[in-house]
N, C-alpha and C positions, 0 to 999 in steps of 0.2 A: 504493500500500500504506500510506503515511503517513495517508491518508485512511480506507482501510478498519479499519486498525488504531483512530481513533477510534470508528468506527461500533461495530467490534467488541468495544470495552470496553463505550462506551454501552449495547448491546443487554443485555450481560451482568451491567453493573449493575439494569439492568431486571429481569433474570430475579431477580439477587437482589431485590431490594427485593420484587418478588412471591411468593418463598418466604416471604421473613419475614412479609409481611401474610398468608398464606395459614396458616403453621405458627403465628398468635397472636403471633409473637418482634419484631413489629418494637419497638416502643414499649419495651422492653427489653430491645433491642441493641446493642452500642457498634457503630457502622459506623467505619471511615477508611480515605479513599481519598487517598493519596501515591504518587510517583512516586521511583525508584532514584534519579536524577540528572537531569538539562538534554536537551534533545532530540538525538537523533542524527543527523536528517533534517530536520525541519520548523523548522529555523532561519530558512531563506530565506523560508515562507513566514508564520510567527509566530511570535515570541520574547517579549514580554512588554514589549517595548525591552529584552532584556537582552543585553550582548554575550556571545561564547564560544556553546557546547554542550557536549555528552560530553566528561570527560575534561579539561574549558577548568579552570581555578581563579580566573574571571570567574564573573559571578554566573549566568552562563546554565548551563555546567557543574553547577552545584549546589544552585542556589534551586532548590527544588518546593515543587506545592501539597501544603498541610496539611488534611484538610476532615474533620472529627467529629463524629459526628451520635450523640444518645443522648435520644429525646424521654421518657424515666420519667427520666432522671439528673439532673434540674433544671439542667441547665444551662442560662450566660448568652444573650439575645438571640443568634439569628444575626447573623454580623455578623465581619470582618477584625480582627485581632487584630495589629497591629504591632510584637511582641516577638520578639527573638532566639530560633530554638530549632532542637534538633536533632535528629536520630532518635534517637539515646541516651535522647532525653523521652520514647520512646512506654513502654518497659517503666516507671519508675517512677509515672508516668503512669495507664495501666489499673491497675498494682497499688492506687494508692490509689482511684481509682473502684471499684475492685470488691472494697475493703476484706477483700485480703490482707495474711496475716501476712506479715512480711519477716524473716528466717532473722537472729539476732543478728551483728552483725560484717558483713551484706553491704552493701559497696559499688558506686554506681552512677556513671559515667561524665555522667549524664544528671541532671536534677531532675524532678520533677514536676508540669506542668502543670496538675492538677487544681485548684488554687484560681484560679487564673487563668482555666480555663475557666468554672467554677461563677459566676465576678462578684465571689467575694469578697477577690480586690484584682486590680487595675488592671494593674500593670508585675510585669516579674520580679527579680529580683535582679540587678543591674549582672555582667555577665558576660563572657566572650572565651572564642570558638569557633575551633579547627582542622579545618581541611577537608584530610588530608595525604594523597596519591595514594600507589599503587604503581602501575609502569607494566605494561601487559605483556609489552612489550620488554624492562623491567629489574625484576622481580617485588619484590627487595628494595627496600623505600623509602628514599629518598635524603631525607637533612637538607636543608628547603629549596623541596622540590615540595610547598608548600602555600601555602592562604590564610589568614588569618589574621582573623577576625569581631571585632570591637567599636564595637556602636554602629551608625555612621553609615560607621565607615571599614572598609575592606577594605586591607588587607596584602598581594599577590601577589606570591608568589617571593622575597620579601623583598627584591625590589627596586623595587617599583610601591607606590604608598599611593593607594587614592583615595575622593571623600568623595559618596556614595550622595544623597545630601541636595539636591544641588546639579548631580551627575553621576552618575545613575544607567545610563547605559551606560561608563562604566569609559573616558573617552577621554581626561582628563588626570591625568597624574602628579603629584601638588603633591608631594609626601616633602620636597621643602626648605624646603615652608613652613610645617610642620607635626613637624619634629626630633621635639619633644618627644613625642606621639604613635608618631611612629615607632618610636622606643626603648623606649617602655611594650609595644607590642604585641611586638618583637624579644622585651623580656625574656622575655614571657608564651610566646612559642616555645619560647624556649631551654629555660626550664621545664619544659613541654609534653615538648620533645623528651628530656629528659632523661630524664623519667618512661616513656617508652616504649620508647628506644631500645633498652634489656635484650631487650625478646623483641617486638621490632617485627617479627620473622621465623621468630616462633613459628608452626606452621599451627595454624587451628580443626580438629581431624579430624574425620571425615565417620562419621556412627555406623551402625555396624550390628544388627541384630540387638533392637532397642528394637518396642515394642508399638504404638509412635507411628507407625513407619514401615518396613513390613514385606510387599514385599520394597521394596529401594534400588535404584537404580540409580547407580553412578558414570559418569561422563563423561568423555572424554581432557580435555578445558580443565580439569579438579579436577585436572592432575597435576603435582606439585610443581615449581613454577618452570621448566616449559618450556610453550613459547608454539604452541599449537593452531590455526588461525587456523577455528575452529569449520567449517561446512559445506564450506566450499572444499577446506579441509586435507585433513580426511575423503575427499573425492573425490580429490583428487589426488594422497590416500595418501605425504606424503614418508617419509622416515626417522629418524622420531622415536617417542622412547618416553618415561617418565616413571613415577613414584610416588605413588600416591595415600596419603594419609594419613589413616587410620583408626581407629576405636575401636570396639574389640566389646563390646557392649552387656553380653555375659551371655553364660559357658559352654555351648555348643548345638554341633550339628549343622549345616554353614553349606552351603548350593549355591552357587558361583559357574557363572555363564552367559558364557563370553568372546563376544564378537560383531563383525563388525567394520563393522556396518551395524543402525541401531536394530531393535528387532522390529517394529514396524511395516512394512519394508521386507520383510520377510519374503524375503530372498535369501539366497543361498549367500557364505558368508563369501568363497570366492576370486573371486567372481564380481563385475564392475563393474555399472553402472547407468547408465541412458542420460541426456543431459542433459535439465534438468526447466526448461520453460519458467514461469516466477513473471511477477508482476503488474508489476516493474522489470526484469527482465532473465531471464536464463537461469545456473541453474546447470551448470557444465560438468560434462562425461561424468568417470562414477565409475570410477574407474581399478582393473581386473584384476588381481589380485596371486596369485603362484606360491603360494599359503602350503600348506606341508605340515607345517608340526607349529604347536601353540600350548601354553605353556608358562605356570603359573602358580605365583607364588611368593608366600605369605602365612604371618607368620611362622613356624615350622619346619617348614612345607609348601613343597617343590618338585616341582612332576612334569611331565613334559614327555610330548606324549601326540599321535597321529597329527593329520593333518586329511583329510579327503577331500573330493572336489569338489563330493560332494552336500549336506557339512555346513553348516548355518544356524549352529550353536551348539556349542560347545563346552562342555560341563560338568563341574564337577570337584564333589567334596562331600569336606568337611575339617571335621574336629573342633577347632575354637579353642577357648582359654580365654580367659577377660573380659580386656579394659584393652589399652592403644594397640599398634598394630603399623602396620608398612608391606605393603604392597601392590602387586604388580607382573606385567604377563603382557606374554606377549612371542608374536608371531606370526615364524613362519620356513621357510625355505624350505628346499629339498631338504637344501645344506652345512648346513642349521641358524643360516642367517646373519640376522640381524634385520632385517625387513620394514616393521614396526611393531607398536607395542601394540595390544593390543584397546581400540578407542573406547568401545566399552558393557560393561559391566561388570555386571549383571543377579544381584545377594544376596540369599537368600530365609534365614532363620532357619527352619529346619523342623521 
């Protein structure tokens, strides 16, 4: 699958790049193709030499490729560009390529690579990057679970220093021969950390109701600080619930769809699912569950309402007013005792 998954980007970048030659738009399209993080799988068999993956705070973890292609945008020769940067640069970045206005008073976490791209200078401004995790075992982030970027040297855990230049897979520690370094990037943490630590546990909420994106779907892994363990969980159904955090776009008319197997599956909520043979393994059998009522609660809406064996979905429709609320449904059995939440969660603004 590690294999097919390339093919299957490849093929897809295909398709696009033959939309845009087909629709007139290539020649004045920004394309960028980046990657989330480090690989999950294909360590073993190509890393880049870099050590770590997924989740590592080694540069395998977090380097990805950066690749931007805009042939009317004048931009400089193709060609590898060896300056620090981070995904924070994409939004300031297209805004100045695509010569928008910027809202007085906004700031950006990020700078703009666009001179840099264009040729018309060289290097970026001397700078220092944080790379800080949350786990999903421990949602709130801890002072400490990060790397720390400047230059040549890499910071880990603030207890690892090492110098890319000379050891680009991350296998000696110098920190003792290099104090002064150490201390300059420490401060630039403490800093860092200070500045964010206020609402480092603030959630992004998830919008509804917006023109952009219409209907939504939430997902049990969006629910506030409890740990889903995505397809497997699902199937083996434990007994967990959670809160998604939300934001209503605009006073309307809302459907919620509870489900507790995507629509795609097209099954009855109380119903399991046999196990599904994949390209690496086998997913196990989807586990049967009593559930006779499913219950939704969004802000000053609660209702609690039957289920029956033949039901696929369960639907509620609630009149919200605009601005942030929480969000919660709950599946249950005959006593009315909690089974688990509804995984899918299916919002249409109507």
């Amino acid at each position: 699958s590690f294999f097919g998954m390339i093919a299957n980007i490849d093929e897809n970048m295909g398709k696009l790049e033959r939309m845009l030659i087909d629709a007139g738009l290539r020649d004045n399209t920004i394309v960028i193709f980046l990657t989330d993080n480090g690989t999950n799988y294909g360590d073993q068999i190509f890393n880049a030499g870099m050590k770590g993956k997924k989740t590592s705070l080694y540069e395998g973890g977090h380097r990805v490729p950066f690749f931007i292609r805009w042939p009317a945008g004048g931009l400089r020769n193709p060609g590898e560009i060896a300056e620090l940067a981070q995904a924070q640069d994409v939004l300031p970045t297209l805004i100045e390529l695509a010569e928008l206005p910027i809202p007085q008073g906004t700031m950006f976490d990020g700078l703009s690579l666009a001179r840099l791209l264009r040729g018309h200078e060289e290097t970026l401004p001397d700078r220092t990057l944080v790379v800080q995790y949350s786990r999903a075992t421990a949602p709130t982030p801890r002072k400490g679970d990060a790397a720390v970027l400047w230059k040549r040297w890499r910071l880990v855990s603030n207890t690892s220093l090492y110098d890319l230049s000379t050891d680009p897979r991350q296998t000696r520690n110098v920190m003792s021969r290099y104090p002064d370094v150490v201390a300059q990037m420490r401060s630039h943490y403490e800093a860092w950390w200070a500045g964010v630590a206020p609402t480092v546990n603030t959630f992004s909420r998830l919008t509804i109701g917006s023109e952009a994106a219409n209907p939504v779907l939430l997902a049990s892994p969006e629910w506030r600080n409890v740990l889903l363990n995505q397809q497997y969980e699902v199937r083996t159904a434990p007994v967990k619930n959670g809160v998604w955090k939300i934001g209503v776009e605009r006073a309307a008319t809302y459907q919620f769809e509870l489900r507790r197997w995507p629509v795609e599956a097209d099954t009855e909520i109380t119903a399991g699912l046999p196990p599904y043979e994949a390209v690496d393994g086998t997913y196990v059998e989807g586990k049967a569950l009593p559930i006779a009522y499913a219950r939704l609660k969004v802000a000053k809406f609660d209702q609690t309402v039957p289920v029956s064996a033949t039901d696929k979905v369960i639907s509620f429709t609630v009149n919200l007013p605009p601005g942030p609320t929480d969000l919660q449904t709950w599946f249950l059995d005959a006593n009315r005792k909690l089974l688990t939440g509804a995984y899918y969660v299916y919002v249409t603004r109507l």
